[in-house]
C-alpha positions as CSV (number, residue, x, y, z in Angstrom):
1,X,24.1,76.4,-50.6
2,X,22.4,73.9,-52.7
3,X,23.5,74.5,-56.6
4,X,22.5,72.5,-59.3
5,X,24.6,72.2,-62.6
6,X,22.4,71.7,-64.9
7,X,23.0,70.5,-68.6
8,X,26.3,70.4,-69.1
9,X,29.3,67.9,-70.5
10,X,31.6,66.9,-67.2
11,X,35.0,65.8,-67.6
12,X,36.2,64.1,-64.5
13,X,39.9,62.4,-65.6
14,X,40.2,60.7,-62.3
15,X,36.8,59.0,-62.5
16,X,37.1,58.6,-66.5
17,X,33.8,60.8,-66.7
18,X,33.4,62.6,-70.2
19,X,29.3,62.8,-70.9
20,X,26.7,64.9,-70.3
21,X,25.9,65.0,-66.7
22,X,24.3,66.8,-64.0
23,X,26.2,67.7,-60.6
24,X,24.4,68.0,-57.5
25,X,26.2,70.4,-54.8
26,X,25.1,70.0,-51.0
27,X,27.2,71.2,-47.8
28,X,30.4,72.5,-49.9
29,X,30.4,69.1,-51.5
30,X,29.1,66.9,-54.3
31,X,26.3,65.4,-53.2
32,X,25.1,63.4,-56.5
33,X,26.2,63.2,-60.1
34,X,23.3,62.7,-62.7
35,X,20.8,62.0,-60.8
36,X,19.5,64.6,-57.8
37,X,19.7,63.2,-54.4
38,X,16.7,62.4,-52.4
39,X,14.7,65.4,-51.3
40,X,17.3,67.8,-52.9
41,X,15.9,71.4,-53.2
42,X,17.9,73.4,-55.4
43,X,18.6,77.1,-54.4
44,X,20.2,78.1,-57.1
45,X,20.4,76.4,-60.5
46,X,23.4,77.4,-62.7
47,X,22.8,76.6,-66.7
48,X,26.0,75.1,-68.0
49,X,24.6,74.3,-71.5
50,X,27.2,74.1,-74.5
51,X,29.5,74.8,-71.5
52,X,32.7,71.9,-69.9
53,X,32.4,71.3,-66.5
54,X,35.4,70.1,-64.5
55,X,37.1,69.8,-61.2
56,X,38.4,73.0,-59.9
57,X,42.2,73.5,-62.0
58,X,45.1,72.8,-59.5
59,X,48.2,74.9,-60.1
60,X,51.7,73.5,-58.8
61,X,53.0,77.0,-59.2
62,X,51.8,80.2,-58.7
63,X,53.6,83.0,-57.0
64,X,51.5,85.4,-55.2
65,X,54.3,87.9,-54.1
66,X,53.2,87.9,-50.8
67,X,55.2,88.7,-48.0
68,X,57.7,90.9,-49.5
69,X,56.9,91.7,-53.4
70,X,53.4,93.5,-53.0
71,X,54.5,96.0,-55.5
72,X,54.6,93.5,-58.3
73,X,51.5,91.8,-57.7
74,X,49.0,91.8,-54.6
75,X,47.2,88.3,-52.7
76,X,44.1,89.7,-53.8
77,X,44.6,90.5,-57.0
78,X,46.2,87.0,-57.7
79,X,43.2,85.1,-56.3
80,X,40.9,86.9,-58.3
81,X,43.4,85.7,-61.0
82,X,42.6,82.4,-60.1
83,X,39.5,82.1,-59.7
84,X,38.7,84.3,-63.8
85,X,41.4,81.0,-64.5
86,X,39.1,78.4,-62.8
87,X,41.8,77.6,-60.6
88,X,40.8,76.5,-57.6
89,X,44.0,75.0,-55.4
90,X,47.1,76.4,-55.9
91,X,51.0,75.6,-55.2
92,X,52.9,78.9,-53.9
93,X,56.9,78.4,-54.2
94,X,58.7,79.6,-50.9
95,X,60.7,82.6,-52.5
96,X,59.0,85.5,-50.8
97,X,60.5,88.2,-48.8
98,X,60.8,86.7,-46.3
99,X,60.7,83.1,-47.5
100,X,58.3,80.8,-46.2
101,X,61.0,78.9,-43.5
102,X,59.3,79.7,-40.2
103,X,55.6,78.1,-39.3
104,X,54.3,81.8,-38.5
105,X,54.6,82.9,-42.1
106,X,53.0,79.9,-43.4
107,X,49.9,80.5,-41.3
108,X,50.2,84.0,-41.9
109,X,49.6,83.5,-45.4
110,X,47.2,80.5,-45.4
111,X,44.9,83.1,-42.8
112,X,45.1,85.7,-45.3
113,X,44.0,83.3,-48.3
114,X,41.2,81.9,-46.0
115,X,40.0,85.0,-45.4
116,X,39.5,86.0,-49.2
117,X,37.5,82.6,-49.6
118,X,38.4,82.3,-53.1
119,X,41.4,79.8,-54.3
120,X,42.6,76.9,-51.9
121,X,46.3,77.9,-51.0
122,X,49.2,75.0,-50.5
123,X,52.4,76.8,-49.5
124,X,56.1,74.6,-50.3
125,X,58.2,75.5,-47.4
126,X,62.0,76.3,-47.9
127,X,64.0,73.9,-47.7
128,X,66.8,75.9,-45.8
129,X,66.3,78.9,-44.0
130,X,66.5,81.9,-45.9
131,X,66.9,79.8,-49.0
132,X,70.8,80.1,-48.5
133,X,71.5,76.5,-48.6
134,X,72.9,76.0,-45.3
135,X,70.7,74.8,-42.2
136,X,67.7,72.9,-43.0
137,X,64.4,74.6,-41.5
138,X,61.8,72.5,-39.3
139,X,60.1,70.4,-41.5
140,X,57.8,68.9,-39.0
141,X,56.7,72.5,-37.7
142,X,55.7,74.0,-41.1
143,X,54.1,70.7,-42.0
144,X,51.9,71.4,-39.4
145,X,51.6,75.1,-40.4
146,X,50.4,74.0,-43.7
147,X,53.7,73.3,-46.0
148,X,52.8,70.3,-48.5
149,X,56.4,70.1,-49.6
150,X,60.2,71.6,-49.2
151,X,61.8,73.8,-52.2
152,X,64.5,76.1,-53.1
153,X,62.5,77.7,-55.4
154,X,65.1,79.2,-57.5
155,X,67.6,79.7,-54.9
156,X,70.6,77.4,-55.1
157,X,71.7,74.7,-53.0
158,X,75.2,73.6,-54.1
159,X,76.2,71.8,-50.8
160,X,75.2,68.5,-51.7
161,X,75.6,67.5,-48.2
162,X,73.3,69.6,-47.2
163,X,70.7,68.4,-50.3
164,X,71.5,64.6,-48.9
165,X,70.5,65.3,-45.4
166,X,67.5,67.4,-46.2
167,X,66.5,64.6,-48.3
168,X,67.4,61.8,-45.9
169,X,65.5,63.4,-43.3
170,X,62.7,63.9,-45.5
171,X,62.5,60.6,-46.5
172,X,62.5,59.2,-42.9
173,X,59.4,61.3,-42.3
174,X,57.6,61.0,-45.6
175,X,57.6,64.6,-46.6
176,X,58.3,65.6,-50.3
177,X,61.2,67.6,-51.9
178,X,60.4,69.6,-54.5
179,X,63.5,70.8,-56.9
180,X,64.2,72.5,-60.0
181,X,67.7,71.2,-61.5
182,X,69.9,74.5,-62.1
183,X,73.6,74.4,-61.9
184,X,74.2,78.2,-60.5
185,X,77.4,77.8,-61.8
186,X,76.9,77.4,-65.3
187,X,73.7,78.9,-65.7
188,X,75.5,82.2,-63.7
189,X,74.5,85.3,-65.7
190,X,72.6,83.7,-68.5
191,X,69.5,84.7,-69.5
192,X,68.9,83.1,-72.7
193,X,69.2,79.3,-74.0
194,X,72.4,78.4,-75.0
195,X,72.0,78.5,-78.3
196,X,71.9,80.3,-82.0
197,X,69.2,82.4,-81.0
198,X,71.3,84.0,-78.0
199,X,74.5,84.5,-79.7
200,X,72.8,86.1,-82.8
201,X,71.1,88.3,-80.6
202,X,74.4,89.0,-77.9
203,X,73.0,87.5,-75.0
204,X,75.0,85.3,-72.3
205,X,73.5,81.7,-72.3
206,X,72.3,78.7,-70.0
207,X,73.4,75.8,-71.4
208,X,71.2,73.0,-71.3
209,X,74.0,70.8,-69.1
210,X,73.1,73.3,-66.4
211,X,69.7,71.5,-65.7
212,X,71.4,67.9,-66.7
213,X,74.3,68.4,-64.2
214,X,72.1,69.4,-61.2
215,X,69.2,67.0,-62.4
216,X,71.7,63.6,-62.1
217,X,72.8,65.2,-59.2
218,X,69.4,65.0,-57.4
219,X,68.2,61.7,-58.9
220,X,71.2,59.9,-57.5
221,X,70.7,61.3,-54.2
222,X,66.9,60.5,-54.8
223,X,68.0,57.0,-55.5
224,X,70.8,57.2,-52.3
225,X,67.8,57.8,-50.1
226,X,64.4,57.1,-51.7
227,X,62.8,60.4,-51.3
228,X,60.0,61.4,-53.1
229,X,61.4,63.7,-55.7
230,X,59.6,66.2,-57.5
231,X,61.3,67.7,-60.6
232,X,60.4,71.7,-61.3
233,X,59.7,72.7,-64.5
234,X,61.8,70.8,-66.5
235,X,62.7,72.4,-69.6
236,X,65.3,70.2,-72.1
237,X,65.2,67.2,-74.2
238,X,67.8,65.4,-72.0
239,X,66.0,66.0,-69.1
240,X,63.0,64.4,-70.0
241,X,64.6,61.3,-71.2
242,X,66.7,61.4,-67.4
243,X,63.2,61.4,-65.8
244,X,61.8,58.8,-68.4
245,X,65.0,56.6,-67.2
246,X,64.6,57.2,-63.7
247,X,60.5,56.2,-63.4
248,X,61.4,52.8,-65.1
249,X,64.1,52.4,-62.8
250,X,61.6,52.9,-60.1
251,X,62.5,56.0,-58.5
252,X,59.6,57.8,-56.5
253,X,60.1,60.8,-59.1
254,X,57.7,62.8,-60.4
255,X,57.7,66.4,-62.7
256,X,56.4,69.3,-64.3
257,X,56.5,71.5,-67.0
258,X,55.6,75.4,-67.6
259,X,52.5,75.5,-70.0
260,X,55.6,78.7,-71.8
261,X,57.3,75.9,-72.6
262,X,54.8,73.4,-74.1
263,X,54.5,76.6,-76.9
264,X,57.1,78.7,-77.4
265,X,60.5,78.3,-78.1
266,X,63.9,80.4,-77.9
267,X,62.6,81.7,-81.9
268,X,60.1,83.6,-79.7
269,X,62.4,85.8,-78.2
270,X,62.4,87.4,-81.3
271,X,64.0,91.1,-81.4
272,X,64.2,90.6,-77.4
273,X,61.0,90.3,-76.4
274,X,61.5,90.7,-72.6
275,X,58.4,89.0,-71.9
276,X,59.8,85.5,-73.2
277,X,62.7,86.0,-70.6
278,X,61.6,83.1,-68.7
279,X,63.5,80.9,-65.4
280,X,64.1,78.0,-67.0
281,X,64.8,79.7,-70.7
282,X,62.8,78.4,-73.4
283,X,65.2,76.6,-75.6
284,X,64.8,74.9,-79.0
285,X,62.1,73.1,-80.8
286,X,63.3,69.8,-80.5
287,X,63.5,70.1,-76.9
288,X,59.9,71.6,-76.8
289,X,59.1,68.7,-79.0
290,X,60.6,66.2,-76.3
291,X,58.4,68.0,-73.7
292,X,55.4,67.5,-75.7
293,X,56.1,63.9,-75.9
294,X,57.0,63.2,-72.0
295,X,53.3,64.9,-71.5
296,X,52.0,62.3,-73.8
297,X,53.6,59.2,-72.7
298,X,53.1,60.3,-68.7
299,X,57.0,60.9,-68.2
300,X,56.1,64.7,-67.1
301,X,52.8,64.5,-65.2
302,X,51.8,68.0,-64.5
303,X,51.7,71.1,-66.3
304,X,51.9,74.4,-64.3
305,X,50.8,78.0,-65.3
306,X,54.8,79.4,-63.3
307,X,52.7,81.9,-62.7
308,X,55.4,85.2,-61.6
309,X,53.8,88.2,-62.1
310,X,56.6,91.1,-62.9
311,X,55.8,95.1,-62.3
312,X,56.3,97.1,-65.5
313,X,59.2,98.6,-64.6
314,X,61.6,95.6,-64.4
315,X,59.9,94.5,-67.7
316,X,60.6,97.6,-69.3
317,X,64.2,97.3,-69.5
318,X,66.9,95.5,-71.8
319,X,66.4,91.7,-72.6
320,X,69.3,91.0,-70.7
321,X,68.4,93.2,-67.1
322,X,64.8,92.9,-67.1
323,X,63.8,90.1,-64.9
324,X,62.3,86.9,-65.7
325,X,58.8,85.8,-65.4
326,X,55.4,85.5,-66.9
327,X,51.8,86.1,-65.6
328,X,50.1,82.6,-66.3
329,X,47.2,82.0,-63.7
330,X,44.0,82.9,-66.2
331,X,46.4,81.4,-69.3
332,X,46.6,77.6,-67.8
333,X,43.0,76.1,-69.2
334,X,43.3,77.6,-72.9
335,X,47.2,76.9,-73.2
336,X,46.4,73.0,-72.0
337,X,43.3,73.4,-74.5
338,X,45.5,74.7,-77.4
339,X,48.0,71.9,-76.4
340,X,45.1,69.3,-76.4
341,X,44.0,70.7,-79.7
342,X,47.6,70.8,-82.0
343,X,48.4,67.0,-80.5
344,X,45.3,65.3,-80.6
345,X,44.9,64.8,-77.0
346,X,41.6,63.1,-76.0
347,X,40.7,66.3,-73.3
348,X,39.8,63.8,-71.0
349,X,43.7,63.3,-70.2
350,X,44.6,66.8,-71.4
351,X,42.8,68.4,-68.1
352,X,44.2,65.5,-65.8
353,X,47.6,67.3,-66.1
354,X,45.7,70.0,-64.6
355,X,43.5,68.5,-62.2
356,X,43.7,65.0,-60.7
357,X,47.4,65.3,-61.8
358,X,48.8,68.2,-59.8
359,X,46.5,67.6,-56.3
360,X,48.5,64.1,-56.2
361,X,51.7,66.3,-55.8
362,X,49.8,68.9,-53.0
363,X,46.4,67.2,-51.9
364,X,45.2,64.3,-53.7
365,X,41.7,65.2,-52.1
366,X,41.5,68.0,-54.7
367,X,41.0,68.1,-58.6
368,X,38.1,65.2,-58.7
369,X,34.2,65.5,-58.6
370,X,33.5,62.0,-56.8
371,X,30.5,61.8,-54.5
372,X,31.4,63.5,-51.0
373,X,34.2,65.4,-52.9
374,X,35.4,69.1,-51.8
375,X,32.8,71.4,-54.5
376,X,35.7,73.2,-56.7
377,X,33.9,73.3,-59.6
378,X,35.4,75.0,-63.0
379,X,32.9,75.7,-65.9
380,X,34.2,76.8,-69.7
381,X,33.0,77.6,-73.1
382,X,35.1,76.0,-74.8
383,X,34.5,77.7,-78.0
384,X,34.8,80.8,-76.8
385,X,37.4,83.0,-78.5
386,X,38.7,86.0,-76.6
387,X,42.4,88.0,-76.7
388,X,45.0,88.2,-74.4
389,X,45.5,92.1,-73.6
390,X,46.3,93.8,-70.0
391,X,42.6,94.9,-69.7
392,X,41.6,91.0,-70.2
393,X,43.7,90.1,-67.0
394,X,43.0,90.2,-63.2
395,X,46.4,89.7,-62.3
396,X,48.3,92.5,-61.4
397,X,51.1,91.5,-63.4
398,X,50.2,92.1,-67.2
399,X,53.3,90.5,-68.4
400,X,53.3,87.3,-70.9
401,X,54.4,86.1,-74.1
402,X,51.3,85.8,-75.5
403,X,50.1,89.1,-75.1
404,X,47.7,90.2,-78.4
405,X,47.0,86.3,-79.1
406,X,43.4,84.7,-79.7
407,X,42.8,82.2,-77.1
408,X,39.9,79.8,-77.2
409,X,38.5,78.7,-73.9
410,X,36.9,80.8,-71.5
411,X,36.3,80.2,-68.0
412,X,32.7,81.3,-67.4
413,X,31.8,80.2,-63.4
414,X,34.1,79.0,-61.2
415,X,33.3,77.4,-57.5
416,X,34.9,76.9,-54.1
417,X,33.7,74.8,-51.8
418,X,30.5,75.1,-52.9
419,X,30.4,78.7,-53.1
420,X,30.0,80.5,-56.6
421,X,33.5,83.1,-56.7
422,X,33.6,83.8,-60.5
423,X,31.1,84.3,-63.1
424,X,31.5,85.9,-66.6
């Protein structure tokens, strides 16, 4: 279909584009920005006055629950999620039941994602099979199957052996590991940061040397055997500063960090609010404060929605038993917005963290709008005030933090591959 984007202010970081422009769409790509393309007929013409246009949003993480968890949230209903988000390309961790370690279950679930032509889908593979920490799965064969990357998740792997070969042989081939830096020892049982909020309140801690520990621990091996290293959702103060360190040095490291933690804090928690029981914990506000600043100076390059939709039921319990996670998907373009906003951020390289940002980590073909590139088109009133309440979210998980809060920005058309999946 030819469409024609008419009137609107695009915001392209990669190609430093912030002006009023017109985009062109020919063949599921952009065919012209500005200017129409010779003999272009339009066959459907979308008015995007007052409105942002941008690349498609790219998401490093975004559980779908399928295989395994289809009680807590469904494919469908999560890719509808993305698209009322404007995300278009999406990272899925490997923790499903069963985890994504053999090639048919990556294909299985790239089929499935095809088939609902809505949001691109980039499964991480498992490191190890089962995500027990022991044998290392087939790279090469789910590489082929689809895997951009190899993860844990938020399994363990405390045989450092085993994390030196994976990465050794990942290295050799040029694949990328992707890690978030727990100590299961430390952190064992905790649910809370580490910190006056959780002993007012009774609850068992995770200290912040549990990231620390495990996050030296993967940087030296990073350094042992130049892998490229991707840090998950980092969460402290100190670990920022490790990463800052570790990018001078020159260590093919990059990072993330939950859009939960670019806002809230362990304050939040407040009379244990089970929907601020997040993996990693939200800690303290200098260490949100540190994030905010590692976003600013490019230390943390990506932001991520963590998207883990939760079923009523296990949020409906005690702080301490419910279990952790946060709905996020539709969230990710007013929380950057909001961030943008409080620090000042030109939104030109707010919405990198979001676009051109994250596809370097899964598909670096993704999250631009450059002549001849894929059509993932996201379009937003960014004026547009609206409140977070269970009825306002596709997702099948209702559960976040910021449930009864005013938003502003509001995704009003979103496209894949040249095909219009959203509109508001």
């Amino acid at each position: 279909m030819n469409i024609h984007i008419k009137g609107g202010r695009l915001i392209d970081p990669r190609n430093k584009i912030d002006a009023l422009h017109d985009v062109f769409i020919v063949d599921k790509r952009v065919a012209a920005i500005g200017q129409a393309p010779a003999g272009f007929i339009a066959e459907q013409v979308l008015d995007a006055s007052g409105l942002i246009v941008v690349p498609g949003l790219v998401d490093v993480a975004a559980r779908l629950r399928e295989p395994g968890y289809e009680y807590k949230a469904t494919l469908e209903s999560e890719m509808e999620a993305a698209v009322a988000g404007g995300v278009t390309s999406l990272s899925c961790p490997p923790d499903t039941d069963p985890p994504l370690d053999e090639p048919g279950l990556v294909e299985m679930l790239k089929h499935r994602a095809r088939s609902l032509n809505q949001a691109r889908v980039f499964p991480v593979g498992a490191l190890t099979y089962g995500l027990k920490g022991a044998e290392l799965t087939e790279m090469a064969e789910l590489t082929d199957a689809g895997c951009k990357a190899f993860g844990q998740a938020d399994a363990p792997l405390t045989d450092t052996r085993v994390l030196l070969r994976a990465m050794q042989y990942a290295a050799t081939f040029g694949y990328r590991v992707w890690l978030r830096p727990l100590d299961s020892y430390l952190a064992k049982n905790g649910v809370a940061h580490d910190g006056e909020v959780a002993t007012r309140l009774g609850l068992p801690g995770i200290p912040v040397i549990a990231e620390t520990i495990a996050l030296n621990t993967m940087l030296q091996l990073a350094r042992e055997t130049g892998v490229n290293l991707h840090i998950c959702r980092i969460s402290s103060a100190a670990a920022v500063e490790m990463v800052r360190a570790a990018k001078r040095e020159g260590l093919k490291v990059t990072c993330d960090v939950s859009m939960n933690h670019v806002h809230l804090t362990e304050v939040d928690i407040g009379f244990f609010n089970a929907n601020c029981h997040l993996m990693p914990p939200l800690r303290t506000q200098r260490d949100r404060s540190a994030l905010r600043d590692g976003l600013r100076d490019g230390t943390i390059d990506a932001i991520c929605s963590n998207h883990s939709p939760v079923d009523d039921d296990a949020k409906q319990l005690p702080f301490a038993e419910a279990e952790a996670g946060a709905t996020g998907l539709e969230l990710l373009l007013p929380l950057v917005l909001k961030w943008a906003d409080e620090e000042g951020i030109p939104l030109l390289d707010a919405l990198a963290r979001i676009t051109t940002n994250s596809a370097n980590l899964i598909n670096p073909k993704m999250g631009h709008l450059s002549v001849g590139a894929h059509a993932d088109v996201c379009m937003f009133d960014p004026k547009l005030s609206w409140k977070v309440e269970p009825a306002a979210l596709k997702s099948q998980g209702k559960n976040t933090p910021f449930l009864g809060m005013q938003m502003q920005g509001k995704v009003r058309g979103t496209i894949v591959e040249g095909k219009i999946v959203y509109v508001a």
